[in-house]
Structures are given as structure tokens and as C-alpha cells.
C-alpha positions as CSV (number, residue, x, y, z in Angstrom):
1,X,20.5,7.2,21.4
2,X,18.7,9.5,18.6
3,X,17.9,13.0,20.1
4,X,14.3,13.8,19.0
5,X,13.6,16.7,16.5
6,X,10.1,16.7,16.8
7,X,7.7,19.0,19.0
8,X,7.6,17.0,22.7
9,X,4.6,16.0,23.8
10,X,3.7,15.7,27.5
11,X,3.4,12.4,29.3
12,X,-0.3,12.1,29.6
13,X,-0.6,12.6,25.5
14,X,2.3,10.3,24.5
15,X,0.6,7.6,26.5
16,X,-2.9,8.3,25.3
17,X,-1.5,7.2,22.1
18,X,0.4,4.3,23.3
19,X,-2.6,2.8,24.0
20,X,-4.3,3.6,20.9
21,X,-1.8,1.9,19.3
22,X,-1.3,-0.9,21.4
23,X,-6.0,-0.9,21.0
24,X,-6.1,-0.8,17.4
25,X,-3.3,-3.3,17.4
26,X,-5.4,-6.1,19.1
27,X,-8.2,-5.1,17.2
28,X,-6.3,-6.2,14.2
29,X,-5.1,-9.0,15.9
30,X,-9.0,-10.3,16.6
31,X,-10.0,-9.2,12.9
32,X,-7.7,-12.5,12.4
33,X,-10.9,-14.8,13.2
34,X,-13.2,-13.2,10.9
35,X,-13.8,-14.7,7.9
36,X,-12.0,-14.8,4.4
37,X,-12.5,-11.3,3.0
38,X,-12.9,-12.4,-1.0
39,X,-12.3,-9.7,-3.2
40,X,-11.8,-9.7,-6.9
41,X,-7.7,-9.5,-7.1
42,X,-8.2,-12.3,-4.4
43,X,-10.2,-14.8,-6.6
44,X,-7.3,-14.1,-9.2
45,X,-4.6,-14.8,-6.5
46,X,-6.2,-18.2,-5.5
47,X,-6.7,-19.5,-9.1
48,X,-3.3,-18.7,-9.9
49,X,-1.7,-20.4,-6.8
50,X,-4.3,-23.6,-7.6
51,X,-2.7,-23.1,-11.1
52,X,0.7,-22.9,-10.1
53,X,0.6,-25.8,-7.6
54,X,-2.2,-28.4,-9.2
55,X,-1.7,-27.2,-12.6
56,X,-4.4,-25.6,-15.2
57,X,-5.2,-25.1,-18.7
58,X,-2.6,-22.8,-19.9
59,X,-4.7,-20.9,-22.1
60,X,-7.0,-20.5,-19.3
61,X,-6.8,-16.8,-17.5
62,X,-5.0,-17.8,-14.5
63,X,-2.3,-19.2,-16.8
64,X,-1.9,-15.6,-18.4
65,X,-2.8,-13.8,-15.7
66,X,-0.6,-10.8,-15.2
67,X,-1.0,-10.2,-11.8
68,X,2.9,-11.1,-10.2
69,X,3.8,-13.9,-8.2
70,X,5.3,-12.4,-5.1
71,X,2.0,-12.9,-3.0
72,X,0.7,-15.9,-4.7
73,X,4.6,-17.5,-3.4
74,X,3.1,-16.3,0.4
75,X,-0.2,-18.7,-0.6
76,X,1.3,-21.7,-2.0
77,X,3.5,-21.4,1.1
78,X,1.1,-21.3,3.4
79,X,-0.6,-24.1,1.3
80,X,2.0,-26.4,1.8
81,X,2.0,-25.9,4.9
82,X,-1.5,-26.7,5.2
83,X,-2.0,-23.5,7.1
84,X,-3.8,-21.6,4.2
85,X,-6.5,-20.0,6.0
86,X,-8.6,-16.7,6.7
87,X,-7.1,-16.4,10.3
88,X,-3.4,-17.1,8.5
89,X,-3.9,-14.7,6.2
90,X,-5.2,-11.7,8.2
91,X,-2.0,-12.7,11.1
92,X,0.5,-12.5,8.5
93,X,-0.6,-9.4,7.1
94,X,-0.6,-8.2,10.7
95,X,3.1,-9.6,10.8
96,X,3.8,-7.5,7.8
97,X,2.0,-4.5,8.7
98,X,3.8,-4.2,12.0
99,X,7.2,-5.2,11.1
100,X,6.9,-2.6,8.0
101,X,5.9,0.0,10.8
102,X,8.5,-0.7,12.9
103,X,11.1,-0.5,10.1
104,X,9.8,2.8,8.8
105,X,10.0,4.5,12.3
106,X,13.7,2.8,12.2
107,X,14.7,5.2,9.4
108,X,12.9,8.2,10.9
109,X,13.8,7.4,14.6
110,X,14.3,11.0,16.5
111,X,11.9,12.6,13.4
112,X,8.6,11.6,14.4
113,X,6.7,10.1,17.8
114,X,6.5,6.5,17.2
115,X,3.4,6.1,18.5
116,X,1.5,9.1,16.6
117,X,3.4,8.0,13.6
118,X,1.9,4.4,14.7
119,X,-1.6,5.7,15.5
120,X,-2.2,7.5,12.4
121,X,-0.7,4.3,9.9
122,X,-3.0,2.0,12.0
123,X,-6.3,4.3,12.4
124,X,-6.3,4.9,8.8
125,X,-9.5,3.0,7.2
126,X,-7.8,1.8,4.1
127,X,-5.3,-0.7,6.0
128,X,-8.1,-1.1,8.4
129,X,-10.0,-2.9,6.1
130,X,-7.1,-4.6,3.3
131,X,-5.3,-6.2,6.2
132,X,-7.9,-8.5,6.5
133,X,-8.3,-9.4,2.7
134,X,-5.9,-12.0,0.6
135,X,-3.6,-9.3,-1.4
136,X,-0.3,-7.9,-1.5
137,X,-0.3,-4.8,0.3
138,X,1.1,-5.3,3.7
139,X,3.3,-7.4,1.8
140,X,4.5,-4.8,0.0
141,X,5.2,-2.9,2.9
142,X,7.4,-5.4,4.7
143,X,9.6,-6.1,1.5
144,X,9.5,-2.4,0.3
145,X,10.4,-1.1,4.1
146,X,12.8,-4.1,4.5
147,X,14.9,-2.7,1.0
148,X,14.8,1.3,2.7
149,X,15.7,0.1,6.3
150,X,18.8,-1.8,4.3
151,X,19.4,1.1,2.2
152,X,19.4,3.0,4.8
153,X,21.8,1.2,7.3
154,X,24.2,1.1,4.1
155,X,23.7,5.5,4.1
156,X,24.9,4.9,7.8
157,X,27.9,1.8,7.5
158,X,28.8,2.0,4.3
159,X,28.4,-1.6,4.1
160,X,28.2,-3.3,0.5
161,X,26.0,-6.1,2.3
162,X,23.6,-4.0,2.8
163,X,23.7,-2.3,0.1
164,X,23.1,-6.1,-1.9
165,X,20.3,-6.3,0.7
166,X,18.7,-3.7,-0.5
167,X,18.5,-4.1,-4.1
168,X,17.1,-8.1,-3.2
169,X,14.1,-6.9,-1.2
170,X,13.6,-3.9,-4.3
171,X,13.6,-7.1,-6.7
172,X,10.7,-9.1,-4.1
173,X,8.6,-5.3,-3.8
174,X,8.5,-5.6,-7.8
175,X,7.6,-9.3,-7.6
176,X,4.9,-8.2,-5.1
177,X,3.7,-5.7,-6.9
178,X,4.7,-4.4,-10.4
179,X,4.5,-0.6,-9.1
180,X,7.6,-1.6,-7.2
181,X,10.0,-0.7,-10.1
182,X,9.5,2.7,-8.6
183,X,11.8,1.5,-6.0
184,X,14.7,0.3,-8.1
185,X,15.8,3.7,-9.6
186,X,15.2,5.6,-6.4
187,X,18.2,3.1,-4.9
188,X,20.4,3.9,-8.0
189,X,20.1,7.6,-7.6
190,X,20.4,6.9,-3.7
191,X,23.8,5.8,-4.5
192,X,25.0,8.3,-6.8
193,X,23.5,11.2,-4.2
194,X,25.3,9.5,-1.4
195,X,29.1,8.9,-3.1
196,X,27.9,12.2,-5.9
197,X,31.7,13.6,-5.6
198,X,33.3,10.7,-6.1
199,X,30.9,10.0,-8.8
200,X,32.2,13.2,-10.6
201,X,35.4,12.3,-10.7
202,X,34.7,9.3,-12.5
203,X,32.4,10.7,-14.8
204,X,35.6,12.8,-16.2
205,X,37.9,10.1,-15.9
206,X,35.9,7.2,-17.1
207,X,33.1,8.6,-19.7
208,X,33.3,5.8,-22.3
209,X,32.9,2.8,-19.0
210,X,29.9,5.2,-17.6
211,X,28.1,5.2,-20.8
212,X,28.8,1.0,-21.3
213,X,27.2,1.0,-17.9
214,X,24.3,2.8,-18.8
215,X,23.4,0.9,-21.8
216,X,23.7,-2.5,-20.2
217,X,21.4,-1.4,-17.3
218,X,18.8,0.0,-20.3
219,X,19.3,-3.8,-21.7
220,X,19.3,-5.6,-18.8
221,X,15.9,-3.1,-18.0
222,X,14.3,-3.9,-21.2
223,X,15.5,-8.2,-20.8
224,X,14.1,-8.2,-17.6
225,X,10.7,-6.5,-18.1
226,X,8.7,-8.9,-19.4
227,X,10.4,-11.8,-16.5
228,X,8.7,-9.2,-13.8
229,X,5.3,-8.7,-15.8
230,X,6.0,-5.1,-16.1
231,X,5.4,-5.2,-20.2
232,X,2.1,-6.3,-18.9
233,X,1.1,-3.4,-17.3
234,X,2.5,-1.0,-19.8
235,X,0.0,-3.3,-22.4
236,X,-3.0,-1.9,-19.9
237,X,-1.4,1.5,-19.9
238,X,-1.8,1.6,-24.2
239,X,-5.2,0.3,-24.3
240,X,-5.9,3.3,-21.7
241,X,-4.3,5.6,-24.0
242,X,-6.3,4.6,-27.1
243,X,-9.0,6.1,-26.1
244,X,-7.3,9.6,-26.2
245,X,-4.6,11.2,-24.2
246,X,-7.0,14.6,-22.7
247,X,-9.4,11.6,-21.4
248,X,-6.6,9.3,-19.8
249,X,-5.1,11.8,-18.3
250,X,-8.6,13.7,-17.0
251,X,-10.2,10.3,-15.8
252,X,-7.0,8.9,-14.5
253,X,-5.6,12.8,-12.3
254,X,-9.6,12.9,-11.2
255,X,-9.4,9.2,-10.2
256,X,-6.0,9.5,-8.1
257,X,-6.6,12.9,-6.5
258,X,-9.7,11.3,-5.2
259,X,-8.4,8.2,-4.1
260,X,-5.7,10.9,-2.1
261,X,-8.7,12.5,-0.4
262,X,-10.0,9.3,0.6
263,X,-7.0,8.1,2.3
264,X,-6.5,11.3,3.8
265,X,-9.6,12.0,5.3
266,X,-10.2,8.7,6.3
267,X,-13.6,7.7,5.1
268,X,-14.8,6.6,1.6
269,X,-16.1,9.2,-0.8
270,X,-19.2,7.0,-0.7
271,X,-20.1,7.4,3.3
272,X,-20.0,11.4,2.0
273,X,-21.3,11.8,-2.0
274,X,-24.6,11.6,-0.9
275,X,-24.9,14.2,1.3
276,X,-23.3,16.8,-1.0
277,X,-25.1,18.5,-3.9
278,X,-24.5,17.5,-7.4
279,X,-21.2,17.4,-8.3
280,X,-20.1,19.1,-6.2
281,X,-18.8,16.1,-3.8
282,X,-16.4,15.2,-6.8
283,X,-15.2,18.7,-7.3
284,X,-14.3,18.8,-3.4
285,X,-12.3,15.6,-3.2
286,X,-10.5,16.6,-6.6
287,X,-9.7,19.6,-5.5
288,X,-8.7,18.7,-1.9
289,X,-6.5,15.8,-3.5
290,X,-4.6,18.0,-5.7
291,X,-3.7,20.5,-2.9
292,X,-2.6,17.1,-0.9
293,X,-0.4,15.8,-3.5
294,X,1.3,19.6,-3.8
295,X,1.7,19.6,0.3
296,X,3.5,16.1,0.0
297,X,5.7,17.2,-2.8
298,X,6.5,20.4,-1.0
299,X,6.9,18.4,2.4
300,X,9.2,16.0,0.2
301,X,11.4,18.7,-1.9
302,X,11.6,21.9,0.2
303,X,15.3,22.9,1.3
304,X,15.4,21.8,5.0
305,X,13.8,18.5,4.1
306,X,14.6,15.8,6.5
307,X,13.4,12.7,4.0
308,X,16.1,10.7,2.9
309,X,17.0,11.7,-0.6
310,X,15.8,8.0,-2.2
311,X,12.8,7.9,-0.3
312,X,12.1,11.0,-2.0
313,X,12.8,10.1,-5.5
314,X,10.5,6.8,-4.4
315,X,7.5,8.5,-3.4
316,X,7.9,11.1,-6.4
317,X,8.4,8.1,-9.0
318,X,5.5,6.0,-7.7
319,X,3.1,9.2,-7.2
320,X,4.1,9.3,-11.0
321,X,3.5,5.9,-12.3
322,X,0.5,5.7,-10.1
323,X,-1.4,8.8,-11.5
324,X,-1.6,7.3,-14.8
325,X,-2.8,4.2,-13.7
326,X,-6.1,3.8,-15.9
327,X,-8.2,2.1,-12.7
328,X,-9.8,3.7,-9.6
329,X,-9.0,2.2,-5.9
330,X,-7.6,3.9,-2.7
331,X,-6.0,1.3,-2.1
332,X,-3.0,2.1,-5.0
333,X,-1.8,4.7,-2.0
334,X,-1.9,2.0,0.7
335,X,1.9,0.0,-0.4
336,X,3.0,4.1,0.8
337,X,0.5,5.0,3.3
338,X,3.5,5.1,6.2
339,X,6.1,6.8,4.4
340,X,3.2,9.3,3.3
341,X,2.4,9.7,7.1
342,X,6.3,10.5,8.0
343,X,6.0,13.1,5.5
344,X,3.2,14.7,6.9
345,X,4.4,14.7,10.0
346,X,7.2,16.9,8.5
347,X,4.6,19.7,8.8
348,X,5.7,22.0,11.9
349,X,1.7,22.1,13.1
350,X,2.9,23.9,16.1
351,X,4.1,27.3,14.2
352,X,1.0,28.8,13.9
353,X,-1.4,28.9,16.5
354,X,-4.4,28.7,13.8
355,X,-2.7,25.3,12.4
356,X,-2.1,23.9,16.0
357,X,-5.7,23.9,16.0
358,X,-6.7,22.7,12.2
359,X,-4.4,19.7,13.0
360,X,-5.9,18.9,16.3
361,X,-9.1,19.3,14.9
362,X,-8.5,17.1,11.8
363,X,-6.7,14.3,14.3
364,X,-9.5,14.4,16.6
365,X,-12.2,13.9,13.3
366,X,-9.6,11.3,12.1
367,X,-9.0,8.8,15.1
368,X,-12.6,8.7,15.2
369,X,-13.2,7.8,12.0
370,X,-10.5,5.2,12.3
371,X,-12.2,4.0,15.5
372,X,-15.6,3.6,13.6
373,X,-13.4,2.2,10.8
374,X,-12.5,-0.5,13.1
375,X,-15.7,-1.3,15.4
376,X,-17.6,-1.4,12.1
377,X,-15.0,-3.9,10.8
378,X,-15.6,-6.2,13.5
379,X,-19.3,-5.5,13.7
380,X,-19.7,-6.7,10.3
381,X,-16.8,-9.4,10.4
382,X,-18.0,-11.4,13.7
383,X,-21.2,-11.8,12.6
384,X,-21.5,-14.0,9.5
385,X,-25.3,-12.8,8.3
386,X,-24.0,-9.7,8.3
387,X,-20.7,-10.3,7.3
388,X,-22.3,-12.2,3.7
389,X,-24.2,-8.8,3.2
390,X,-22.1,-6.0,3.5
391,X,-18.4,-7.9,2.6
392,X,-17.6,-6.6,-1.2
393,X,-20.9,-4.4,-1.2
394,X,-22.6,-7.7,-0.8
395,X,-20.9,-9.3,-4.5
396,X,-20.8,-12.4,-2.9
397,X,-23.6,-12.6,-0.9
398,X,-24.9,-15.9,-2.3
399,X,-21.5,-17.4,-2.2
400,X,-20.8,-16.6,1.4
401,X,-24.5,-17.9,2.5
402,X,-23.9,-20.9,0.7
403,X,-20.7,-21.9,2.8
404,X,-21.8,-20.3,5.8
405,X,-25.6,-21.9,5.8
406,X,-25.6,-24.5,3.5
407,X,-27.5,-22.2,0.7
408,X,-28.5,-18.9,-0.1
409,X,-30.7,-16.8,2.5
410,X,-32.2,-14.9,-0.2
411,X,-35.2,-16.4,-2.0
412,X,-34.0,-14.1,-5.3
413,X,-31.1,-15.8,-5.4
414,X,-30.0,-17.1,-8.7
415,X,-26.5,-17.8,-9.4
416,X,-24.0,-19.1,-7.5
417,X,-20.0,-18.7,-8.6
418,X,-18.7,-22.1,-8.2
419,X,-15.0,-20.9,-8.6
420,X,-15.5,-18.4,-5.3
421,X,-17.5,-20.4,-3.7
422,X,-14.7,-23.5,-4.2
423,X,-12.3,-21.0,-2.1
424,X,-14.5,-20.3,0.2
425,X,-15.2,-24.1,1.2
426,X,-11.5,-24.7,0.4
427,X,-9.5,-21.5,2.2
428,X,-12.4,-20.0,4.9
């Protein structure tokens, strides 16, 4: 049994948030019977699984759409099973946001309580409110936790299955999501951290067979980039830059170190511009996000670090690719959201008596927000009037009244998208 390392907390507390866990799990679990959350990535998933398994046009978008093809595999699965559906949807993501939980705490047993750790993943508004929509995150975090968990059972058994394991579930996070190729060279330098003597050795022996090696894996990089749609994304990443490096860069740091804030404090910079004067509301989440990216990092690389060395090279690579990611979303920090929560709980909160009480503060303001998070989720969600206004800032109002009610409920109403409203009729 794994002898804990972190600060004990008495019996009262640790149940307290057992069941807030075990609350805010069933409230995910009755989110399954609200209705399909359409977003825009959604629309693009379903039109290339209706692509993929009726066939299309293939000059038509969902032909060459770049998205990959890990989740729309999960849809035309479900499909075929004729089980595609808005309660399948949100229970598998469920599925995959508990197992991915549960795997996490796995690598980190004895480092953090499992159920803070599982409070604080679960109360946290962003996975709140994607766990209910048709896209890949949660899927993401199963396959992505699945290839650590692997990686790290190889660490501990030094078992070459494992090891193969891992790379396999690295290969299904990039074909989830293309950001997963942060994953892939985070394993390779796990390995050469974890046998680094023996590497040495070979490195004087066998220079010439090092460097062979080094060139196929650059070939067989550049071969199999445009297989896992990562030329793609690099072809977004150029147009970005054409409009000048200073204003990628500006746009895209501001952007992120935003989204970071967002996540963090667990509301959307929405629910709080308004009440803050001119710009300042920006200027505070910027700035707040940039001193949260430099806690990680400092969390992640200072000497007595307790993260895994390739879990940190993963989170340093995808902070990396993700900060010059020319589009704005908070949820971009949701595939890492529990990994970024065991490194926060790295903090030792209790050294200080004046941060013992910032952090009790802040988790007090932050399970409520979560809980509001949540009770608004289902307010708006079990209600389909309200659920057609409010879901996607009301996008698809007209769409959602037309399948719930048999037409739109607003007399201004003027167009109807027959693709969404197809998915609707065909997926709800």
C-alpha cells in the first residue's frame, strides 16, 4: 500500500469531499438525459461520420475536413450500433472522464487525496459543461491517461508490453486530437530519462546507429504527418503567421493566458467583463494567466518535483504548441485539466499560515462556482425552452425549437440550418 505524502486531512473533511465527488458525479450522470449539446466542432464531427459512413461529395468540406478521426471512429461506432444518441454521448464521455480520473490518481496514488484531486477535476466549469457536448475531450483524456498509466507501469516493471501499450494509446490521443503529438516525444525522452546511463554508454559505443536512428524517426515524423492531419494544422499555424509574428504571438499569449484564468478561476471571463472597468477585465485575466502558467512550470521543474519526468516534458510541450494556437477557447486546457490539478496540488498550502487561508478561500469560491456551474447546467438542460435559448449563446435557437416544437417560437425567426437541424432530428 502507497504511504501518503500529502498533508492528512481529518475524517469529517475527507468525507465532505467524498460526497462531493460522489454529488457532482450523479449530476453528470443525470446531465446524460439532456439534450444534444450542438456546437460548431460538433456539426463538423457528424457531417464527417455521415461522410465517412453514407459517403459525400469529396470536394465537399466534410471530405477535407481536417478535424481527426479518432472521435468521429467513437460516432460511427455508436452508429452502428444504433445507439447514437444525446444520452450515449454524454454517458460515454462520463465513462471517459471517470476512467481518465481514476488512472491519473493511479500514477499519483500517495501524492494527492483522491477525492480533492477528484472534486476539483469534476467542480471545474469547463468539463462541467463539454462532457455533455459531442467532441473529443474526455476522449482525450481516457486515451491520453491510458498511454501515462502504461508508461508509467513500464517506469515500475520494466515491462516492454507496456511500454508498446503506451506508444498505441500516444498514436489514438493524436488521432483524437492532433495536439496529442505533444505526447509522443514526452514518451521518447521518458525512456531515455529512465535507462539515461545505459543510454550513455551507447551513445559512445554506437554513435553512427544513434544518428541512423535519429534520422529515420525525423523520416518516419515527416511520412507520417500528413496520415495524422498534423500538416493540417501547421497550414492554420502559417496563415496565422502571415499576418505578422508581434501580432500572432500578442493575440495568441493574450488569448491562452486568458483561457488559463478562466479555467482556473472557474467561471467564464464573460460572467465577470462586465463588471470591471474598461480594459481593465482583460488586463486582469492576462496578467493572472501569465503568473498561473509560471506557478505550473515552477510546480513542474523545481528540484524536489514529484511529477514524473514525461509528464513533465508533456505538459511543457503541449503548453508550448497550445500557446501559439491562432484560436481562442478554454476549452484547449481541458484534454490536461487533471494532470494540471495534480500539479497544483504540488503546492505545500499548509507552509504558510497566510496561504492556508488564500487556498481555503479560493476552494471555498471555487466549489461554489462549480456547484452553480452544475445546477445551472441542469436548470438550463432539463428544460427544453430554456435549453433552445441559452445552449451555444442561443446559435441555434431556431434549430432546437424546430425539433423540440415543431417550429420556431420566435416570430423573427428567419432561417433555419437544415444540416443542424438534420442532426438534431437524426441524433437528439
Amino acid at each position: 500500500m502507497v504511504q501518503p505524502t500529502y498533508a492528512p486531512l481529518n475524517t469529517t473533511v475527507s468525507n465532505l469531499f467524498r460526497l462531493a465527488m460522489l454529488g457532482m458525479a450523479l449530476v453528470y450522470l443525470v446531465s446524460c438525459f439532456t439534450p444534444l449539446h450542438i456546437h460548431f466542432d460538433s456539426i463538423r464531427y457528424y457531417n464527417i461520420k455521415d461522410c465517412i459512413e453514407f459517403g459525400c461529395d469529396p470536394n465537399s468540406f466534410a471530405a477535407t475536413d481536417y478535424l481527426p478521426y479518432g472521435y468521429t471512429g467513437l460516432l460511427i461506432a455508436l452508429s452502428k450500433l444504433g445507439i447514437l444518441n444525446a444520452f450515449m454521448i454524454t454517458f460515454v464521455n462520463c465513462l471517459y472522464l471517470f476512467a481518465g480520473l481514476y488512472l491519473v490518481y493511479k500514477i499519483f496514488a500517495g501524492q494527492v487525496h483522491p477525492f480533492l484531486f477528484a472534486v476539483l477535476a469534476l467542480f471545474n466549469w469547463t468539463v462541467i459543461k463539454f462532457v455533455t457536448h459531442p467532441l473529443s475531450e474526455m476522449q482525450y483524456i481516457f486515451v491520453s491517461s491510458v498511454s501515462l498509466f502504461c508508461f508509467f507501469q513500464f517506469t515500475r516493471k520494466k515491462s516492454w508490453l507496456y511500454l508498446l501499450l503506451a506508444f498505441v494509446f500516444a498514436i489514438l490521443t493524436v488521432l483524437t486530437r492532433t495536439i496529442g503529438v505533444a505526447l509522443m516525444p514526452a514518451l521518447v525522452l521518458g525512456i531515455a530519462y529512465e535507462y539515461r546511463n545505459e543510454l550513455k554508454r551507447v551513445v559512445q559505443k554506437h554513435k553512427l546507429m544513434l544518428l541512423v536512428i535519429v534520422v529515420l524517426g525525423i523520416a518516419g515524423a515527416v511520412f507520417s504527418a500528413s496520415k495524422l492531419k498534423i500538416t493540417d494544422y501547421s497550414g492554420l499555424l502559417k496563415e496565422a503567421f502571415d499576418k505578422g509574428a508581434g501580432h500572432f504571438f500578442a493575440e495568441n499569449l493574450s488569448n491562452h493566458f486568458s483561457e488559463l484564468t478562466e479555467v482556473f478561476f472557474n467561471m467564464p471571463a464573460s460572467k465577470l467583463m462586465g463588471f470591471l472597468p474598461g480594459k481593465l477585465g482583460p488586463a486582469l485575466f492576462i496578467t493572472l494567466g501569465v503568473a498561473l502558467l509560471g506557478w505550473i512550470m515552477y510546480n513542474l521543474f523545481k528540484k524536489n518535483s514529484k511529477i514524473p519526468f514525461y509528464i513533465r516534458m508533456y505538459l511543457l510541450f503541449y503548453s508550448i504548441i497550445l500557446l501559439n494556437w491562432p484560436y481562442y477557447d478554454p476549452r484547449f486546457w481541458v484534454p490536461v485539466l487533471p494532470l494540471l490539478v495534480v500539479v497544483v496540488l504540488q503546492t505545500p498550502f499548509n507552509s504558510r499560515s497566510w496561504l492556508k487561508g488564500v487556498s481555503r478561500l479560493y476552494l471555498g469560491v471555487y466549489l461554489a462556482l462549480g456547484l452553480f456551474a452544475a445546477a445551472y447546467s441542469l436548470y438550463i438542460g432539463l428544460d427544453k425552452n430554456r435549453f433552445a435559448q441559452k445552449q451555444a449563446s442561443g446559435v441555434y435557437r431556431n434549430e432546437y425549437e424546430t425539433e423540440f416544437f415543431g417550429k420556431p417560437q420566435n416570430d423573427t425567426a428567419t432561417h433555419i440550418d437544415q444540416d443542424v437541424l438534420k442532426i438534431l432530428k437524426k441524433y437528439n
